[in-house]
Backbone atoms as SQL, in Angstrom:
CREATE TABLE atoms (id INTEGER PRIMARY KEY, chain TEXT, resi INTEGER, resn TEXT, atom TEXT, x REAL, y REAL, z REAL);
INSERT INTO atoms VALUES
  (1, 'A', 1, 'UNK', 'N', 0.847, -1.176, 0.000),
  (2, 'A', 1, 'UNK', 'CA', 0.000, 0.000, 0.000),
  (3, 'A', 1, 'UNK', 'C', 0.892, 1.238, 0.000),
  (4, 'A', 2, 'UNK', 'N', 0.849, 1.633, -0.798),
  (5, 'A', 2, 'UNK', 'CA', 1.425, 3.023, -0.798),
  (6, 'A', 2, 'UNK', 'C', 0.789, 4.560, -0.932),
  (7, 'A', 3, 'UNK', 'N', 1.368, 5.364, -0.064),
  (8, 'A', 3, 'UNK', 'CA', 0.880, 7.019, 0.726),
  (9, 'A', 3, 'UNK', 'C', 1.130, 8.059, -1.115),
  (10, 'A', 4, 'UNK', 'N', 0.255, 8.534, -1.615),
  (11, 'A', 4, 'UNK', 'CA', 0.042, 9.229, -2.744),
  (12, 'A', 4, 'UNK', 'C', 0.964, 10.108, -2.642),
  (13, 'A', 5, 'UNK', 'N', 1.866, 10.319, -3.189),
  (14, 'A', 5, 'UNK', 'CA', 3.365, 11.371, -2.980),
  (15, 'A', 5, 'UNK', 'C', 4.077, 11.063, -2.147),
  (16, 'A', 6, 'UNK', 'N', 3.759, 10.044, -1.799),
  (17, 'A', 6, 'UNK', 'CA', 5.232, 9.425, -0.574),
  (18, 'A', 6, 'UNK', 'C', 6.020, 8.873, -1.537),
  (19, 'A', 7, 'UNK', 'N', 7.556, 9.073, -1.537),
  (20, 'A', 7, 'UNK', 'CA', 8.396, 8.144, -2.312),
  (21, 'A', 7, 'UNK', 'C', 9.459, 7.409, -1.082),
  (22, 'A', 8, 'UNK', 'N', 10.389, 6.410, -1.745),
  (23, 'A', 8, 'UNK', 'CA', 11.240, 5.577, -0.810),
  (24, 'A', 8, 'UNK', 'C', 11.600, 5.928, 0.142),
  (25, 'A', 9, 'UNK', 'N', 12.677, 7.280, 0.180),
  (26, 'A', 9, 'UNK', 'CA', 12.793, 8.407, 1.037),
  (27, 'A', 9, 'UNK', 'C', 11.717, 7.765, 2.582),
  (28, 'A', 10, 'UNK', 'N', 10.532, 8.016, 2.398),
  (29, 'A', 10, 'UNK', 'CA', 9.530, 8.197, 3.075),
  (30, 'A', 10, 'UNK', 'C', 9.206, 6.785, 3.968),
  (31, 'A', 11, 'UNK', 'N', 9.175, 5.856, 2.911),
  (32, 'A', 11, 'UNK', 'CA', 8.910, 4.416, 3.377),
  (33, 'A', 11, 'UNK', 'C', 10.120, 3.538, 4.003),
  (34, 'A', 12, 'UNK', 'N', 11.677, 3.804, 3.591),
  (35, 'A', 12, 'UNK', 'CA', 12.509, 3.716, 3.787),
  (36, 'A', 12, 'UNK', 'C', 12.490, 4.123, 5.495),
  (37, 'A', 13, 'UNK', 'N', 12.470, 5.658, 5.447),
  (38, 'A', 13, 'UNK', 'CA', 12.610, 6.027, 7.057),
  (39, 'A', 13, 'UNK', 'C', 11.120, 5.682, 8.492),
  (40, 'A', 14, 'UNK', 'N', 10.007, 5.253, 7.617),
  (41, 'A', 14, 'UNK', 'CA', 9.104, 4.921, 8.140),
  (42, 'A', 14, 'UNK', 'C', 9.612, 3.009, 8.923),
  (43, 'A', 15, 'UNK', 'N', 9.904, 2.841, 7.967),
  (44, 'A', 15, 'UNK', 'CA', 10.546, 1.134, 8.299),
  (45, 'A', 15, 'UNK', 'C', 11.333, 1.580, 9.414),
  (46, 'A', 16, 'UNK', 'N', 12.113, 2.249, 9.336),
  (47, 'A', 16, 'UNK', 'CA', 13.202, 2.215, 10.094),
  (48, 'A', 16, 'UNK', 'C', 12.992, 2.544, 11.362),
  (49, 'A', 17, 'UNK', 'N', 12.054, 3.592, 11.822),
  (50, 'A', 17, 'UNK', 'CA', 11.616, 3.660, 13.221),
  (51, 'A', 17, 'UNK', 'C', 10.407, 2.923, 13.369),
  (52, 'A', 18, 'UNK', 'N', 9.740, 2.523, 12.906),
  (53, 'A', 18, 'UNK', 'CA', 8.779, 0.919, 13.160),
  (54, 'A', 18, 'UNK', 'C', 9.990, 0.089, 13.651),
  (55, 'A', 19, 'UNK', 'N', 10.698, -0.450, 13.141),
  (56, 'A', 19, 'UNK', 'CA', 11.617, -1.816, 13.262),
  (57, 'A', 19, 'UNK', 'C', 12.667, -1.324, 14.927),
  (58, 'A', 20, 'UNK', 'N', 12.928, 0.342, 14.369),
  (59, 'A', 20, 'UNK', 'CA', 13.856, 0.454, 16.037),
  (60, 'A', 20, 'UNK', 'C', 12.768, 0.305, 17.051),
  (61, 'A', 21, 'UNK', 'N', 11.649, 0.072, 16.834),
  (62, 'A', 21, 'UNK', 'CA', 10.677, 0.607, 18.161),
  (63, 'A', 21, 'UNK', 'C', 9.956, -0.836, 18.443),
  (64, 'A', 22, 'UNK', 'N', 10.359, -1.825, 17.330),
  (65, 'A', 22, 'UNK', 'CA', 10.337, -3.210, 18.125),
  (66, 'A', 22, 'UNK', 'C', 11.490, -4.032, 18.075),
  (67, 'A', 23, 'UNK', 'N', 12.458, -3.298, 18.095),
  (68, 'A', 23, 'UNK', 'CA', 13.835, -4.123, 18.209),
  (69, 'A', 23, 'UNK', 'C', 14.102, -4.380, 17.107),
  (70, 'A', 24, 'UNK', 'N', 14.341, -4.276, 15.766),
  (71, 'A', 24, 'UNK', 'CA', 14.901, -4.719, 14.720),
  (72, 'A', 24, 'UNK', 'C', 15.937, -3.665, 13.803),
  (73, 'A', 25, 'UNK', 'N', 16.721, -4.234, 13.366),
  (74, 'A', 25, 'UNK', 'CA', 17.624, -2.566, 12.529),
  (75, 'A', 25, 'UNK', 'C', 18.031, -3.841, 11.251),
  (76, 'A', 26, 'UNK', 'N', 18.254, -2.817, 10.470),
  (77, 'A', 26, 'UNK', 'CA', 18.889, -3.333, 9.217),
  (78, 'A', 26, 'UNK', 'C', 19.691, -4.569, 9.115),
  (79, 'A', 27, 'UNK', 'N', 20.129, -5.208, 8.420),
  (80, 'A', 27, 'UNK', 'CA', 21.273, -5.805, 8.326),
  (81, 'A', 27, 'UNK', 'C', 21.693, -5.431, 6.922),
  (82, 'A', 28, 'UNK', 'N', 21.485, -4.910, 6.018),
  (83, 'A', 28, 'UNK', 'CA', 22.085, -4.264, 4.818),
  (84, 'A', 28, 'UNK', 'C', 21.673, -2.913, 4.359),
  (85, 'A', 29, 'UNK', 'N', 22.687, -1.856, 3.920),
  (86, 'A', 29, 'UNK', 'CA', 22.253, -0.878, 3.084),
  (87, 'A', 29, 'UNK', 'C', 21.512, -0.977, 2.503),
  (88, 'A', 30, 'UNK', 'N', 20.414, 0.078, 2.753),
  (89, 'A', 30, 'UNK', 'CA', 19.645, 0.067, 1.264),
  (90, 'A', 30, 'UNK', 'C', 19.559, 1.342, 0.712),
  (91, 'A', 31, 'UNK', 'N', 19.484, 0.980, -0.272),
  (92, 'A', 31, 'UNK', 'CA', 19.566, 2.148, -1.211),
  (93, 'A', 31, 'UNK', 'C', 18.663, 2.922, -2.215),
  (94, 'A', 32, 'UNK', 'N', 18.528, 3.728, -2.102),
  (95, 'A', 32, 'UNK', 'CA', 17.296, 4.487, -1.859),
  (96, 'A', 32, 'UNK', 'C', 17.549, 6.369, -2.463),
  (97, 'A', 33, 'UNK', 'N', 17.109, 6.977, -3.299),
  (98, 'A', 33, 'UNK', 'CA', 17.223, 8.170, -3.296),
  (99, 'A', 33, 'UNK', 'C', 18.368, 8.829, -3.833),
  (100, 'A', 34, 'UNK', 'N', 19.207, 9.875, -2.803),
  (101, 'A', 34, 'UNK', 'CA', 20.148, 9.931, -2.415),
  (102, 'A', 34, 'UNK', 'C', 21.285, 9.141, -1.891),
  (103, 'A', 35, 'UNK', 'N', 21.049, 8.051, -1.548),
  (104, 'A', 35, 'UNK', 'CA', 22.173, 7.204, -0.887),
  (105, 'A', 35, 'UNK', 'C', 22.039, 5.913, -2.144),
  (106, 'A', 36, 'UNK', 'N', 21.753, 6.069, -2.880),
  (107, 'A', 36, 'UNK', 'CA', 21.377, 5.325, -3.892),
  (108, 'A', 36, 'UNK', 'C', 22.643, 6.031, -4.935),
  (109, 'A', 37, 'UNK', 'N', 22.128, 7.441, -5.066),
  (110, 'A', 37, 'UNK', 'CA', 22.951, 8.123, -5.767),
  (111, 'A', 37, 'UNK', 'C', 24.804, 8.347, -4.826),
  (112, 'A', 38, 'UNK', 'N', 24.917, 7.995, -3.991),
  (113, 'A', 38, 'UNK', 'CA', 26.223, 8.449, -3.282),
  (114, 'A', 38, 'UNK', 'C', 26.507, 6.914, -3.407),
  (115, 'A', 39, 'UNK', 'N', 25.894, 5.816, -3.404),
  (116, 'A', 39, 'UNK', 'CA', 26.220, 4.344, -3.621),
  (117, 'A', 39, 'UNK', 'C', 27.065, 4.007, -4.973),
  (118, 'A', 40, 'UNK', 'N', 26.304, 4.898, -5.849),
  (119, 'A', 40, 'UNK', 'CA', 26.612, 4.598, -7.610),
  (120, 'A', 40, 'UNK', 'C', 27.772, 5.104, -7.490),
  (121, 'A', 41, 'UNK', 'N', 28.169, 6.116, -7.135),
  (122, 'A', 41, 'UNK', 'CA', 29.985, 6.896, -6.671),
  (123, 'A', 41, 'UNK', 'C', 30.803, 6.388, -6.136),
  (124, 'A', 42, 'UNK', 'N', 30.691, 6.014, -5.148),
  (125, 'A', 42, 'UNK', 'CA', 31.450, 5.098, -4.320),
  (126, 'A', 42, 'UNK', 'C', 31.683, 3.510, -4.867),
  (127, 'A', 43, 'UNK', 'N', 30.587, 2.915, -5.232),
  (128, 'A', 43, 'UNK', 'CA', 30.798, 1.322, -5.784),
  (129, 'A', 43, 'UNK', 'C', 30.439, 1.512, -7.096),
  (130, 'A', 44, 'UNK', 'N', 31.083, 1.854, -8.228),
  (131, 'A', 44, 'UNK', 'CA', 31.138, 1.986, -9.674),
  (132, 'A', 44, 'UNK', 'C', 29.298, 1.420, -9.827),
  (133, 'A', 45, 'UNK', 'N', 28.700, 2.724, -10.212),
  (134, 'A', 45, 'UNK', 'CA', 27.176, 2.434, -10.516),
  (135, 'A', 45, 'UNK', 'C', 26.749, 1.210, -9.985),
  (136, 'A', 46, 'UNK', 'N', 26.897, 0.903, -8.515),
  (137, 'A', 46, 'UNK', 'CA', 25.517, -0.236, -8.320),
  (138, 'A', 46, 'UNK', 'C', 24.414, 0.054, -8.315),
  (139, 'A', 47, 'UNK', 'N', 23.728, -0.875, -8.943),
  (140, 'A', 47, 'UNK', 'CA', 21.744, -0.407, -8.971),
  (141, 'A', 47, 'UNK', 'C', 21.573, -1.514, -8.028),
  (142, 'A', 48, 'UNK', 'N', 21.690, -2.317, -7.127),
  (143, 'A', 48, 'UNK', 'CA', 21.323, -3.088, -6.308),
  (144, 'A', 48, 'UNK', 'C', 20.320, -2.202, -5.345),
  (145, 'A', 49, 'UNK', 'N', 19.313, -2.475, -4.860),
  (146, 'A', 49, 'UNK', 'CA', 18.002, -1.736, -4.069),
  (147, 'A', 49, 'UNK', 'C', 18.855, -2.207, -2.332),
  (148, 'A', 50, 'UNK', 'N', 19.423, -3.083, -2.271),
  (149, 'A', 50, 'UNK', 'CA', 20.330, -2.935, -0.772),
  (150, 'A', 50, 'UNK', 'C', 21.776, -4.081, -1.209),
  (151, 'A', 51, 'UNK', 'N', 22.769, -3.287, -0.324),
  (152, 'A', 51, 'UNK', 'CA', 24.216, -4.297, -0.238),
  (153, 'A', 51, 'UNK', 'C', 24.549, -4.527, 0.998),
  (154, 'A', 52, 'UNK', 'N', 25.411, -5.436, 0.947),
  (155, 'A', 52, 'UNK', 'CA', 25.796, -5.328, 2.363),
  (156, 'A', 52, 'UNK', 'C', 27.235, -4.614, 2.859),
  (157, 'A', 53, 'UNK', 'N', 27.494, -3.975, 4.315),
  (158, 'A', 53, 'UNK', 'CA', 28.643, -3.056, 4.429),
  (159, 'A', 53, 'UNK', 'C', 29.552, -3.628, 4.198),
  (160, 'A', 54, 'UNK', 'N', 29.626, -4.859, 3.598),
  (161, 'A', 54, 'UNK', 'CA', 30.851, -5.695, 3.148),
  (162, 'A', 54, 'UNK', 'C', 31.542, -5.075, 2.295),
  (163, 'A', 55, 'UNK', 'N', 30.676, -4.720, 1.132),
  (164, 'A', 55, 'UNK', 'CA', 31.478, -4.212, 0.109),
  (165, 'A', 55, 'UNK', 'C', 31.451, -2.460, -0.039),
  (166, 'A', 56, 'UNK', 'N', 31.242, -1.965, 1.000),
  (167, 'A', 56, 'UNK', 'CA', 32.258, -0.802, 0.639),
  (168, 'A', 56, 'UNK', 'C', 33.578, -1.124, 1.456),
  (169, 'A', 57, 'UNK', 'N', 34.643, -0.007, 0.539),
  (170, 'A', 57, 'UNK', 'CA', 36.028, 0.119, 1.385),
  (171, 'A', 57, 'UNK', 'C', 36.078, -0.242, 2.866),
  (172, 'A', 58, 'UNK', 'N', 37.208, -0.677, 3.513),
  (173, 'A', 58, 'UNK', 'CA', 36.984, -1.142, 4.854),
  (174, 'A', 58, 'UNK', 'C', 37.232, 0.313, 5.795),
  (175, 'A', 59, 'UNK', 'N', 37.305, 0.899, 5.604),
  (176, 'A', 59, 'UNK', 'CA', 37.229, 2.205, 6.189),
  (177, 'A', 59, 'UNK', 'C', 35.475, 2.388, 6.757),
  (178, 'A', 60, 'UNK', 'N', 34.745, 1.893, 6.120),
  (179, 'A', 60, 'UNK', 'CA', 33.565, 2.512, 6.154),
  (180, 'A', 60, 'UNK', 'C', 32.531, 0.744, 7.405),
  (181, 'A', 61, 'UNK', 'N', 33.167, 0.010, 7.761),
  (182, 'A', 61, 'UNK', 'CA', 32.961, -1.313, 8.476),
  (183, 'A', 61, 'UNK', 'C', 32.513, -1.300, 9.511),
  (184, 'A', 62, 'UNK', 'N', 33.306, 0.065, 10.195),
  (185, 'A', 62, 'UNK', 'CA', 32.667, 0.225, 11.192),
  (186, 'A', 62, 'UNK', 'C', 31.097, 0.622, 11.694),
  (187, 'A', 63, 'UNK', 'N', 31.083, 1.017, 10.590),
  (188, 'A', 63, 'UNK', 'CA', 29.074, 1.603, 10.448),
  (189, 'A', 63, 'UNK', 'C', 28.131, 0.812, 10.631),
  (190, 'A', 64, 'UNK', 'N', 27.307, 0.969, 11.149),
  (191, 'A', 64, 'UNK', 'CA', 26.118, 0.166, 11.388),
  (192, 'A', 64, 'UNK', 'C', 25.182, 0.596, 9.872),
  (193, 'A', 65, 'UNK', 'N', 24.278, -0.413, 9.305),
  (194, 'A', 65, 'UNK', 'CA', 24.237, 0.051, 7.788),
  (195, 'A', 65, 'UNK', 'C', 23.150, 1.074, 7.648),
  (196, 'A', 66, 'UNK', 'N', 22.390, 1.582, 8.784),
  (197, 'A', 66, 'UNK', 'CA', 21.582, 3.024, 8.735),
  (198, 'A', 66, 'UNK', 'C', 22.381, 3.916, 8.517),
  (199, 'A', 67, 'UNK', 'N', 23.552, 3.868, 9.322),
  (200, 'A', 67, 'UNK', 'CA', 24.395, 5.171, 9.456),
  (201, 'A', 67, 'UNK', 'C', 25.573, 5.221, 8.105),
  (202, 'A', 68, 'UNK', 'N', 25.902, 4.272, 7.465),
  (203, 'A', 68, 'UNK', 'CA', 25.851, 4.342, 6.125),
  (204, 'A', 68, 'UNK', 'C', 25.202, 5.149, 4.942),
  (205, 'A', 69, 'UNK', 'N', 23.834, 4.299, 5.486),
  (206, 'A', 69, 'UNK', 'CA', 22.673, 4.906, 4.467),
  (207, 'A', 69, 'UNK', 'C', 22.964, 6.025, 4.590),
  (208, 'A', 70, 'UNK', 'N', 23.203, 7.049, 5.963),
  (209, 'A', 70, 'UNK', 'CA', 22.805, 8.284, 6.036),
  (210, 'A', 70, 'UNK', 'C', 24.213, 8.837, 5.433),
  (211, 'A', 71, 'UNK', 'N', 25.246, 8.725, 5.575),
  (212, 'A', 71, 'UNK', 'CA', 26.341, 9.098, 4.596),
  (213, 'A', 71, 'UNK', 'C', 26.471, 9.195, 3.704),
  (214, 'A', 72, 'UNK', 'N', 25.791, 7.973, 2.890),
  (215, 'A', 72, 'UNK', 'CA', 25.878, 8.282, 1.599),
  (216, 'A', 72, 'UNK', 'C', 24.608, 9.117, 0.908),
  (217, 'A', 73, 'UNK', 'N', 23.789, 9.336, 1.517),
  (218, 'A', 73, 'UNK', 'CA', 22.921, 10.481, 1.474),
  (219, 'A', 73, 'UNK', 'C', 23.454, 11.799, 1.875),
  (220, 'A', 74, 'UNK', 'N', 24.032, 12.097, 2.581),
  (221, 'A', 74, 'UNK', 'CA', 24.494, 13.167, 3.019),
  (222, 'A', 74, 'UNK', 'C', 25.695, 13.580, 2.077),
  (223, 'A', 75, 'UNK', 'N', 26.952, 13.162, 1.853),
  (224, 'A', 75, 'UNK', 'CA', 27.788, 13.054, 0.956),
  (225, 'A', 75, 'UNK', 'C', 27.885, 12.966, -0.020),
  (226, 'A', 76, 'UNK', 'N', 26.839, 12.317, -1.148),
  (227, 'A', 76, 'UNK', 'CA', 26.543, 12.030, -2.398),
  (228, 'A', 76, 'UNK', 'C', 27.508, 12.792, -3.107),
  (229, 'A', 77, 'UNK', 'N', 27.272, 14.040, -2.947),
  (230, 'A', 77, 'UNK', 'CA', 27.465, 15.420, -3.997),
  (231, 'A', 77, 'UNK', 'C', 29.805, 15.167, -3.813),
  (232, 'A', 78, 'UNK', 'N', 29.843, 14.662, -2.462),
  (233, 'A', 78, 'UNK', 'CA', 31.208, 14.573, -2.387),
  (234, 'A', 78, 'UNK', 'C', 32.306, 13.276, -2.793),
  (235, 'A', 79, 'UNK', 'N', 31.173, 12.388, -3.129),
  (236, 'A', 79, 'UNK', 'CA', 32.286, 10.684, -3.116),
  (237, 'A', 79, 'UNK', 'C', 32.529, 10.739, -4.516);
């Protein structure tokens, strides 16, 4: 079911505090939007809809894969 002008963005961050608010978090990037677009930069154009933090650089391992997501949303314009 989907909200009439809601896009991923929307459903993406809706999941995400549903799932923290019964105990569940990600286990892979997903990619989405903006972090979709900072994904394609960083890992030579992946279109994959989620990866896992495996395959970015090991610099980035330490992240839990929300806080990923949010980097590469935030950064896009810089990787």
């Amino acid at each position: 079911m989907y909200i009439r002008g809601a896009g991923a963005l929307y459903a993406y961050d809706t999941a995400l505090r549903v799932g923290a608010y019964i105990g569940l978090t990600p286990h892979e990037v997903y990619l989405h939007a903006g972090s979709l677009e900072g994904a394609q930069k960083l890992l030579s154009n992946s279109r994959a809809r989620s990866v896992p933090i495996s395959v970015f650089p090991t610099v980035f391992h330490a992240l839990a894969p929300e806080e990923m997501e949010n980097l590469l949303c935030l950064y896009r314009r810089y990787l």
